[in-house]
C-alpha positions, 0 to 999 in steps of 0.5 A: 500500500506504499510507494516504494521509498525515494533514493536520499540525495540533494533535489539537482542529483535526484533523477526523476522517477516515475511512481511504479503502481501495486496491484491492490492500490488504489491508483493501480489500473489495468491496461486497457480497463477504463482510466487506465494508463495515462489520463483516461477518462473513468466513465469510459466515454471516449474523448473529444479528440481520440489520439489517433486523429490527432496529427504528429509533429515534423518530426513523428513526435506528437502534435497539437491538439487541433481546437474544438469547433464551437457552434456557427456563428450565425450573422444577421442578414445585412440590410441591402445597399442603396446603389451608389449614385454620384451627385449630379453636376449642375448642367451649364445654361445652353449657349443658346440662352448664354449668347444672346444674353451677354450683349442685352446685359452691355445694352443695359449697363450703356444705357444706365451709365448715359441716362444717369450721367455716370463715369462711363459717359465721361470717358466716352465723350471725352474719346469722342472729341479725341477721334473727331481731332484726329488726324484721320481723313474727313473724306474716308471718314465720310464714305465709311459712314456713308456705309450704314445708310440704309441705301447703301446697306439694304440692298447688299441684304437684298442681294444675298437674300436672293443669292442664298434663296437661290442657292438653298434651292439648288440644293434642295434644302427642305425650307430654304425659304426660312434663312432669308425671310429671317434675315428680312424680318431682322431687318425690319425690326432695327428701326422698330427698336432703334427709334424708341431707343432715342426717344428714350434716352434722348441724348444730344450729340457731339460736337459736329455738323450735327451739333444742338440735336438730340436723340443719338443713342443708340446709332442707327448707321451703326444697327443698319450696318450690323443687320445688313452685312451681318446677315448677308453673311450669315445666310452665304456662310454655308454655300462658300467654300470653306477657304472663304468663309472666316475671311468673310466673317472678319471681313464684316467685323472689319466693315462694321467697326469702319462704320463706327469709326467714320461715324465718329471721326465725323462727329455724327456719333459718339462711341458708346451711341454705335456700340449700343447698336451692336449690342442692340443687334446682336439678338438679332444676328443671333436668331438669323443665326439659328435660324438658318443652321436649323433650316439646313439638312445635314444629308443633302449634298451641297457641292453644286450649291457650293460651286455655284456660289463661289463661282 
């Protein structure tokens, strides 16, 4: 019933002995009997991870216990995620509505500067009497003015309404009626908005043959000439070869400052009068514009009409 006694010696030389179990003791067991050997269970139910599943080391010796797998874990379903939507970007305003605007708002701001006598008027009379100085030609000043006259101006229009009506038929546009009598009604208007202008703001003129009148602003030498050339080469625009055309748009811009400049060199306006009316007219320019870009088809084959226009 006892243990056999240990060898009498200090702990360091003392080597380590494993208790030899007596038959009849209590911690005796049987091989291969329940609890027997090493650590068994008593109640004989197996363990949780019999040894021969367990896996051995690198090299042969015994290995880790793998872990118990404990039960699922069991998430909540996730709510769905709303699609990804990127802010939408402010669309900028269509030039069609820009353009137009841009010379209405000069329009504007000439007008209030001349009615209320601001700084802006100051100086645009003081540039005024500066050019009717200057040592440009009276004669070539006179002719460039004589260039907005509606004798002159009028029936340079009338001819390219004609060339392009007849062009845009040749080429079989479906409304190439439209281009032209846009043009025509854009003509008819300037008057119709030039005079109340003057009655309006009645301003007295510069120093010049004209000088003691009133009513100069805004020009209407100035508006005849922006209409009239204006318009005429818009509606050619889409019958000349392509060489041609940007030449003939500067050309125009070319033509329509002379007019200003003769106007007031001869001292029939001041600057801002003829810079009004190109403001004035811009709105204008712009629906003929419009007008005859949206009139054109864009399957039609226009080579003839280009030849015959060019010449």
């Amino acid at each position: 019933m006892r243990e056999t006694p240990r060898s009498q010696g200090t702990a360091g030389d003392a080597e380590p002995v494993l208790p030899q179990p007596r038959p009849g003791c209590a911690l005796a067991h049987t091989t291969g009997a329940s609890g027997s050997g090493s650590p068994h269970r008593s109640d004989g139910r197996p363990p949780q991870t019999p040894r021969g599943a367990r896996h051995t080391g690198r090299h042969g010796g015994p290995g880790t216990t793998p872990p118990v797998p404990g039960p699922p874990t069991v998430h909540p379903p996730s709510a769905p995620r709303a699609p990804f939507r990127a802010p939408l970007a402010l669309s900028a305003p269509p030039l069609a509505l820009i353009a137009p605007l841009v010379p209405i708002a000069l329009l504007a701001l000439c007008t209030w500067q001349i009615a209320a006598h601001g700084p802006l008027r100051t100086y645009d009379e003081r540039l005024g009497r500066a050019l009717a100085g200057s040592a440009f030609p009276s004669p070539v000043a006179e002719f460039l003015a004589d260039l907005g006259n509606t004798a002159v101006a009028v029936p340079v229009l009338a001819v390219a309404l004609g060339r392009a009506a007849w062009c845009a038929r040749r080429a079989a546009e479906p409304r190439w009626w439209l281009p032209p009598l846009a043009a025509a009604v854009a003509m008819a208007v300037v008057p119709a908005l030039v005079v109340p202008f003057k009655a309006l703001i009645d301003r007295p003129g510069p120093p010049g043959p004209l000088s003691g009148e009133s009513g100069f602003f805004p020009s209407g030498h100035a508006a005849t000439a922006a209409v009239a050339y204006g318009a005429a080469a818009l509606l050619l625009h889409p019958f000349l070869r392509p060489r041609l055309r940007r030449p003939l748009l500067v050309a125009v811009a070319v033509l329509n400052v002379a007019v200003a400049a003769g106007l007031v060199r001869r001292g029939y306006h001041w600057p801002l009068d003829t810079v009004a009316s190109w403001c004035l007219c811009g709105p204008l320019l712009w629906t003929v514009l419009k007008v005859t870009w949206s009139g054109r088809s864009g399957h039609v084959d226009r080579s003839r009409a280009t030849r015959d226009a060019s010449g």
